[in-house]
N, C-alpha and C positions, 0 to 999 in steps of 0.2 A: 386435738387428738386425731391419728389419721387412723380410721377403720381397718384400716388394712391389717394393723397390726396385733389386730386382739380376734377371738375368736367368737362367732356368734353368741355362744353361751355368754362369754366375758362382756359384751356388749348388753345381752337385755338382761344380763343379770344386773349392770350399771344400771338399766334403763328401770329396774322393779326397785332399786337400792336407792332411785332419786337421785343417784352420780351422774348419769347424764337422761338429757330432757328424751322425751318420747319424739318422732318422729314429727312435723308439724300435721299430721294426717289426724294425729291425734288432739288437735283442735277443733276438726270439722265433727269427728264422730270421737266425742270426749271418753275415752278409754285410758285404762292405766294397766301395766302388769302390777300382778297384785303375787304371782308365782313363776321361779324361772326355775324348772331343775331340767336334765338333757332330757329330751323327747316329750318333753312336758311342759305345758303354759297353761295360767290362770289370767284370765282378765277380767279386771269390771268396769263397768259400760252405763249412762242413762241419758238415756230419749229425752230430748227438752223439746220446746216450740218449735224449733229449729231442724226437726226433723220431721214435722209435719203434711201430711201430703194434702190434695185438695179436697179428699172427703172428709178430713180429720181425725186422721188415725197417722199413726208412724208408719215412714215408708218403709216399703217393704228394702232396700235401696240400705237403708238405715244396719239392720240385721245382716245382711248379704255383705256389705262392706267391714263390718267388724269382726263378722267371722273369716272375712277371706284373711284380714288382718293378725286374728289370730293364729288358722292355721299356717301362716307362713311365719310368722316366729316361733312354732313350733317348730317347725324346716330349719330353721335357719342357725339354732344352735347345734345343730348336727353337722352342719358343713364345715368343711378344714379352713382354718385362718385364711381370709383374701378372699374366700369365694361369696358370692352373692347369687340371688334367687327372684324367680319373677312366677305368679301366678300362671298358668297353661288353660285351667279348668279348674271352675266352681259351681256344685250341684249345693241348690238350699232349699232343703223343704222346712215347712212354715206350717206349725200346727195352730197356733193362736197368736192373734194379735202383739206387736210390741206394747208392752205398760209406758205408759209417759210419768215421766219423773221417778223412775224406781229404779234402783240399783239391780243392773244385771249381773250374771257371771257366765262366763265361759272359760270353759276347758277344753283344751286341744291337745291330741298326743302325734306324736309320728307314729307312723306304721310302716312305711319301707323308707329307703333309702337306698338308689343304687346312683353309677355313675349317674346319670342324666334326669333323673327323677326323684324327689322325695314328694310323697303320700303322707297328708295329715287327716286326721278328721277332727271336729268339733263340736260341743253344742252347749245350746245357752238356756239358763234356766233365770228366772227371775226367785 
């Protein structure tokens, strides 16, 4: 299937429908979309061993990469067929520790979208 040809939406709405696999990034930091509608994404997300830092807690690393993940498939069903997206800036404030072994969620919407920039935000609750 060549990307080119289907439209962001059409692509992670395959990706939450289990049509086509997630991303391999989605091995390292094991997430799924769990919701795909336009300007809108749900994902869920959980911390194993594997995400462990050296004082033994989940890196902070962990949280920062899933939501960058998330906000850019929220971006990304907004762009016209063919176009692709690349992260500029990512700001993550961090109120309490990640839970190990618990299902997370995040929700991400777009908020602008012009030629040269889409703006998403997110955030993750256990």
């Amino acid at each position: 299937m060549n990307i080119n040809h289907f439209s962001g939406l059409q692509i992670m709405q395959e990706m939450c429908n289990g049509n086509r696999p997630m991303p391999s990034m989605a091995t390292t930091i094991p997430m799924s979309a769990s919701e795909v509608i336009l300007g809108h994404v749900t994902f869920l997300v959980k911390a194993d061993e594997r995400h462990m830092n050296p004082m033994g807690s989940v890196h902070g690393g962990f949280a920062a990469t899933f939501l960058d993940s998330v906000n850019g498939c929220a971006v990304f069903p907004m762009l016209e067929t063919g176009l692709s997206y690349t992260t500029i800036d990512l700001n993550v404030k961090m109120c309490r520790p990640i839970p190990l072994n618990t299902e997370l969620k995040a929700v991400a919407k777009t908020i602008n979208i012009s030629k040269n920039l889409g703006i998403a935000e997110a955030q993750l609750w256990d």
